[in-house]
C-alpha positions in Angstrom: -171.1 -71.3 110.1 -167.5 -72.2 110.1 -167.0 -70.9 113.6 -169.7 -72.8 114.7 -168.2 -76.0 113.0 -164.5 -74.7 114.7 -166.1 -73.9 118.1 -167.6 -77.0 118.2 -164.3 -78.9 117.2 -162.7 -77.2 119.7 -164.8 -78.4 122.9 -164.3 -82.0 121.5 -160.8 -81.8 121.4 -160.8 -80.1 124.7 -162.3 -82.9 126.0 -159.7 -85.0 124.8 -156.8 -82.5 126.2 -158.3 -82.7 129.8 -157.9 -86.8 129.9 -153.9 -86.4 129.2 -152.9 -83.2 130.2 -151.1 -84.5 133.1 -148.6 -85.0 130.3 -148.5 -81.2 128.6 -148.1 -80.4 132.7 -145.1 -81.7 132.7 -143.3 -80.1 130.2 -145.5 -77.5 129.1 -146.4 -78.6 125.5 -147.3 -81.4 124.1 -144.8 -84.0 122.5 -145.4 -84.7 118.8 -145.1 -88.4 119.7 -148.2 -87.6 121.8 -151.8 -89.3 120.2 -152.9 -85.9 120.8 -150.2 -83.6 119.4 -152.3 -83.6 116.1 -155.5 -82.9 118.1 -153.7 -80.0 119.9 -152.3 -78.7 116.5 -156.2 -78.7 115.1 -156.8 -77.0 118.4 -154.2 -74.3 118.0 -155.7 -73.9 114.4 -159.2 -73.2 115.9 -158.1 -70.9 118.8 -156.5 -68.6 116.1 -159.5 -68.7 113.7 -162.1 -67.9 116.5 -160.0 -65.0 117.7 -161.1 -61.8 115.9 -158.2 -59.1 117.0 -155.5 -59.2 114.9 -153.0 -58.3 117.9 -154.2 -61.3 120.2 -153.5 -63.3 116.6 -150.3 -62.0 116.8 -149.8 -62.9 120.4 -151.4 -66.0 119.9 -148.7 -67.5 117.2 -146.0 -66.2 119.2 -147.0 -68.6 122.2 -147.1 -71.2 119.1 -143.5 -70.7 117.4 -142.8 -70.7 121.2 -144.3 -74.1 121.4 -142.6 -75.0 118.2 -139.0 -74.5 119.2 -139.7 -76.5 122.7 -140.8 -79.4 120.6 -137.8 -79.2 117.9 -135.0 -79.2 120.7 -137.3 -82.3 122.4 -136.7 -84.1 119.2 -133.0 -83.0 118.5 -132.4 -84.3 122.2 -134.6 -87.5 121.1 -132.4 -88.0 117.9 -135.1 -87.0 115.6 -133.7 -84.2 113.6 -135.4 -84.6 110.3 -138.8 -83.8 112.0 -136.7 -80.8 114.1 -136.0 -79.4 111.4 -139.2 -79.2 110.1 -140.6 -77.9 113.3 -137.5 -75.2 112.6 -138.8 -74.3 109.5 -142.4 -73.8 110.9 -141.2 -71.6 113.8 -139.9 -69.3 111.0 -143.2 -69.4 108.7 -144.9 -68.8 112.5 -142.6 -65.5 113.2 -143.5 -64.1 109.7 -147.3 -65.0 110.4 -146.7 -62.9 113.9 -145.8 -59.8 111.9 -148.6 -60.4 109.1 -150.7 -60.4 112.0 -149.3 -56.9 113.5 -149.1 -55.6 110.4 -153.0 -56.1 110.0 -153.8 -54.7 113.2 -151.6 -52.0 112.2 -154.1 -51.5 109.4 -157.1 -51.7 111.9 -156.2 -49.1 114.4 -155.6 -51.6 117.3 -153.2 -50.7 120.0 -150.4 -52.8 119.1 -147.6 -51.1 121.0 -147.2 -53.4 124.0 -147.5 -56.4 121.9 -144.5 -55.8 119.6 -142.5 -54.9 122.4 -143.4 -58.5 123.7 -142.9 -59.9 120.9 -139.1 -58.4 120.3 -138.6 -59.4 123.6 -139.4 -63.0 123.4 -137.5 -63.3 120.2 -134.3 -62.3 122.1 -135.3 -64.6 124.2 -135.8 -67.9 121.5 -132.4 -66.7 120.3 -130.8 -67.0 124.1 -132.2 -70.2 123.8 -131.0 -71.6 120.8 -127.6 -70.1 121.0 -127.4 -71.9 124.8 -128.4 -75.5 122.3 -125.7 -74.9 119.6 -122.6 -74.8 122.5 -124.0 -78.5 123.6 -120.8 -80.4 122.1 -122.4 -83.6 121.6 -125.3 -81.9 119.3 -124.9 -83.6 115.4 -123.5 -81.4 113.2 -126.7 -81.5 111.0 -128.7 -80.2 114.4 -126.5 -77.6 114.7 -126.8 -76.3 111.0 -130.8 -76.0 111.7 -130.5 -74.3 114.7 -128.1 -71.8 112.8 -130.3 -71.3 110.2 -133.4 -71.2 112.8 -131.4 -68.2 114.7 -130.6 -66.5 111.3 -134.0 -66.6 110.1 -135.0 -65.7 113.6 -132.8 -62.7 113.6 -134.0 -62.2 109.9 -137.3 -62.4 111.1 -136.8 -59.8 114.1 -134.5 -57.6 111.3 -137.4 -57.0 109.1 -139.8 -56.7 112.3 -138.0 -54.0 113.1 -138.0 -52.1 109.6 -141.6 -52.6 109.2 -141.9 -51.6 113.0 -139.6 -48.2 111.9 -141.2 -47.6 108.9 -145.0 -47.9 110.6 -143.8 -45.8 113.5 -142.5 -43.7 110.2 -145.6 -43.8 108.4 -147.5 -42.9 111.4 -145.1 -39.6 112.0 -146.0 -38.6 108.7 -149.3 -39.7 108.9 -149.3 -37.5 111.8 -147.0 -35.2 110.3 -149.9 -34.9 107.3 -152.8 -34.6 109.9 -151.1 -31.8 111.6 -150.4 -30.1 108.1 -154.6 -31.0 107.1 -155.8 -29.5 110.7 -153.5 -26.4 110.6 -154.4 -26.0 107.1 -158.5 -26.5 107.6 -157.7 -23.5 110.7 -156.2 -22.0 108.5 -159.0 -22.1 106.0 -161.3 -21.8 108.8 -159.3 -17.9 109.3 -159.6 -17.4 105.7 -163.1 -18.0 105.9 -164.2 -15.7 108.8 -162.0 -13.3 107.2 -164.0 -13.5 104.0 -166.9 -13.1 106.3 -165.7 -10.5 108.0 -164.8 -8.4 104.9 -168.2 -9.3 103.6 -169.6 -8.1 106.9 -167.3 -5.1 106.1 -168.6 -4.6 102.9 -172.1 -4.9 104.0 -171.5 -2.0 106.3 -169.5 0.0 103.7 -172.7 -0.4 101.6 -175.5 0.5 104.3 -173.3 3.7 105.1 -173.2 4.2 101.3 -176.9 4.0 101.1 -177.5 6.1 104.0 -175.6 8.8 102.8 -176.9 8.3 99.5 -180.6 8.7 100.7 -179.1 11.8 103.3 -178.0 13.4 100.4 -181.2 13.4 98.9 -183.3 14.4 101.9 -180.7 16.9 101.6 -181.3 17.7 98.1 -184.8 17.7 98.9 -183.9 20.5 102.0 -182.2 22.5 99.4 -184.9 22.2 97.0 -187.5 23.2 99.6 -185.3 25.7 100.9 -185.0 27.3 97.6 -188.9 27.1 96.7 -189.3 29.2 99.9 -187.0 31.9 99.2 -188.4 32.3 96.1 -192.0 32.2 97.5 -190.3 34.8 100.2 -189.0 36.9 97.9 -192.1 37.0 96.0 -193.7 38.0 99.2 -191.0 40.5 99.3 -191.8 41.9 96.2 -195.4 42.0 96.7 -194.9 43.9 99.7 -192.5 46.2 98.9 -195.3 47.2 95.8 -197.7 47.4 98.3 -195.3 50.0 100.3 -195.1 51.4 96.9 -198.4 52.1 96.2 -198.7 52.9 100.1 -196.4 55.7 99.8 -197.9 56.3 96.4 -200.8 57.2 98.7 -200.1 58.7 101.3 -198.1 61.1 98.8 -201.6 61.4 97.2 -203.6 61.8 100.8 -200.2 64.3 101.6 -201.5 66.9 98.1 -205.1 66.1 99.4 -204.6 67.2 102.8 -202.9 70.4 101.3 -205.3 71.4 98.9 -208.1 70.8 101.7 -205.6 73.0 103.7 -206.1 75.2 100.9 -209.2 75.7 100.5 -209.9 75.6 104.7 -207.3 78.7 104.0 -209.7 79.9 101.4 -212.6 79.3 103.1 -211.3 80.8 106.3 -210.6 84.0 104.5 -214.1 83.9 102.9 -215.6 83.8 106.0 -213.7 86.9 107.2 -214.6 88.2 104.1 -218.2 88.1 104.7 -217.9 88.7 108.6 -216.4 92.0 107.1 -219.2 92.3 105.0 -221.5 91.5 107.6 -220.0 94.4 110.2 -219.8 96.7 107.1 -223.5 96.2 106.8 -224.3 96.8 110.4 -222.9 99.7 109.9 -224.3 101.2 107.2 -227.5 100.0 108.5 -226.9 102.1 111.9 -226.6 105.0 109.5 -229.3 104.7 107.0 -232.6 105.3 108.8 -234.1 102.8 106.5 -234.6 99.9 109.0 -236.6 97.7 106.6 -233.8 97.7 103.9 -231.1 97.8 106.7 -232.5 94.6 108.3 -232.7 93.1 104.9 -229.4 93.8 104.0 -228.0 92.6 107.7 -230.3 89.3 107.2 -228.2 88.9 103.9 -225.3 89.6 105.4 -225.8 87.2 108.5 -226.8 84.6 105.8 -223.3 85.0 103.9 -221.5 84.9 107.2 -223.1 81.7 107.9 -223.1 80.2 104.8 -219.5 80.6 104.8 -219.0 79.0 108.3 -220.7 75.9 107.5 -218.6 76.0 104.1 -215.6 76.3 106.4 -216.8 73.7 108.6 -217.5 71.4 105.6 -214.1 72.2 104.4 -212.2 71.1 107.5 -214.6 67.9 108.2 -214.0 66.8 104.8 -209.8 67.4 105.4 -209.9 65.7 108.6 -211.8 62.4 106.9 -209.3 62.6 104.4 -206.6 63.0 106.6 -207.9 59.6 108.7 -208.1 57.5 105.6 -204.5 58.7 104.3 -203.5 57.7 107.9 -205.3 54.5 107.8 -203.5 53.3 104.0 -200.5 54.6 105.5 -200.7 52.2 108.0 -202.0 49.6 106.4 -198.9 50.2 103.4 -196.7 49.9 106.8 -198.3 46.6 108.1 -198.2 44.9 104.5 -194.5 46.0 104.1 -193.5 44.5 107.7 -195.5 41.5 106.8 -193.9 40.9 103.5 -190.4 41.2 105.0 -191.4 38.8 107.9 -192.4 36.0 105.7 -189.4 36.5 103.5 -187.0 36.6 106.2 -188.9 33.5 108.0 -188.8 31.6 104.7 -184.7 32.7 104.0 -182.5 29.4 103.2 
């Protein structure tokens, strides 16, 4: 609202400005003996309020202390000194507004870098100009004290610019001494942290080896225990087989005193045989002899019958060794294929 009401102020007054500014033309400000040097004070007054950027503020009551010292040495030439000094006394009050101003936009972040060095520079300037109004001779003495004291508090003014220029341009090296110390500290937290996550990464590894070796060692307990169970079971078979070749030999030992007696008694009947084959002949003899044919033929039917009774006893003798010889063959073998086996599996089934 106030804006408006300033903004609408101003166009009136610019108005006004436009009908006499063939008198501002000709010496570049106003004259405060001017009808309108109050209107173009209220104008100045507006212009800075309406302007938002602290650094064109500045600027802006630079170009009006400019505009103040033009008007006091216009009334010191006029005769006018009490209101030159006031006009003195404003320029100062301007110059410390100009750094309030810079100071702000300081505050704001607004590039004010080319400004202050304008500003310095038209200072040096304002004090060329005074200094060239003091060596007038004919200037009153009490003109020539306000100038003095207008260039002191000038060069006051421009003293303590120039501190609280230093100590910004200070402020910001340390401020950007401090943001430099902040970002290598946050990389440096920044390492800290993707070495913490790299150790954890680390550790996570260190702890999946851990568990894979863990769960190695018991697939290999698991081997071991398997292992074990068959070598036992092999030496179980082992066992069993070497009793089977035990009772195979015990066998074949047997089958071995079988076969001999059968030998023994083939022997026997063998000599049995000849026995009655000697008989027999022994018979036929006598028969020949004894004219008797009847009891001859009787006694060589008997004979023939002996003789071929003990044949087939013979015979029967043999057969019986021979099957008995087959089946002590056959356990022997079979005693010899359950001792290979037994030894196979055991071997098979070793650790």
């Amino acid at each position: 609202m106030l804006k408006k009401m300033l903004l609408s102020i101003a166009v009136v007054m610019m108005v006004g400005i436009t009908v006499n500014a063939d008198e501002e033309d000709e010496q570049g400000y106003i004259n405060p003996d001017s009808e309108l040097y109050d209107l173009s004070r209220i104008m100045e007054e507006a212009e800075y309020e309406l302007t938002e950027s602290f650094t064109e503020k500045a600027m802006l009551q630079d170009d009006f202390s400019e505009e103040r010292l033009d008007e006091a040495e216009s009334l010191i030439q006029e005769g006018d000194l009490e209101t030159a000094d006031e006009l003195l006394e404003e320029y100062s009050d301007i110059q410390d507004q100009v750094n309030e101003d810079l100071e702000q936009a300081d505050e704001n972040d607004e590039e004010t870098s080319e400004a202050k060095e304008q500003v310095v520079e038209n200072m040096d300037n304002r004090t060329d100009k005074l200094e060239e109004v003091l060596e007038n001779e004919e200037l009153p003495e009490e003109a020539k004290d306000g100038i003095t004291q207008a260039i002191e508090n000038q060069e006051q003014a421009k003293q303590n610019y120039l501190e609280a220029q230093n100590k910004a341009e200070e402020a910001q090296d340390n401020a950007e001494r401090k943001q430099d110390r902040a970002e290598e500290a946050e990389e440096d937290a920044e390492q800290e942290q993707d070495r913490a996550e790299e150790a954890e990464e680390d550790a996570e590894q260190e702890q999946d080896r851990a568990e894979e070796a863990e769960e190695n060692a018991e697939r290999g307990q698991d081997r071991a225990e398997e292992a074990k169970e068959n070598a036992e079971r092999g030496q179980d078979r082992a066992e069993e087989a070497k009793e089977n070749a035990e009772q195979g030999e015990d066998r074949a030992e047997e089958a071995e005193e079988n076969a001999e007696q059968g030998e023994d008694r083939a022997e026997e009947a063998q000599e049995n045989a000849e026995q009655g084959q000697d008989q027999a002949e022994e018979a036929r003899e006598k028969a020949e002899q004894n004219p008797n044919n009847d009891e001859n033929e009787d006694e060589d039917e008997d004979n023939d019958n002996q003789e071929e009774s003990a044949r087939g006893e013979a015979d029967n003798n043999a057969e019986s060794n021979e099957d008995e010889q087959e089946s002590e063959d056959a356990d022997e073998e079979r005693g010899a294929a359950g001792s290979n086996n037994g030894e196979g599996q055991g071997n098979g089934n070793r650790p």
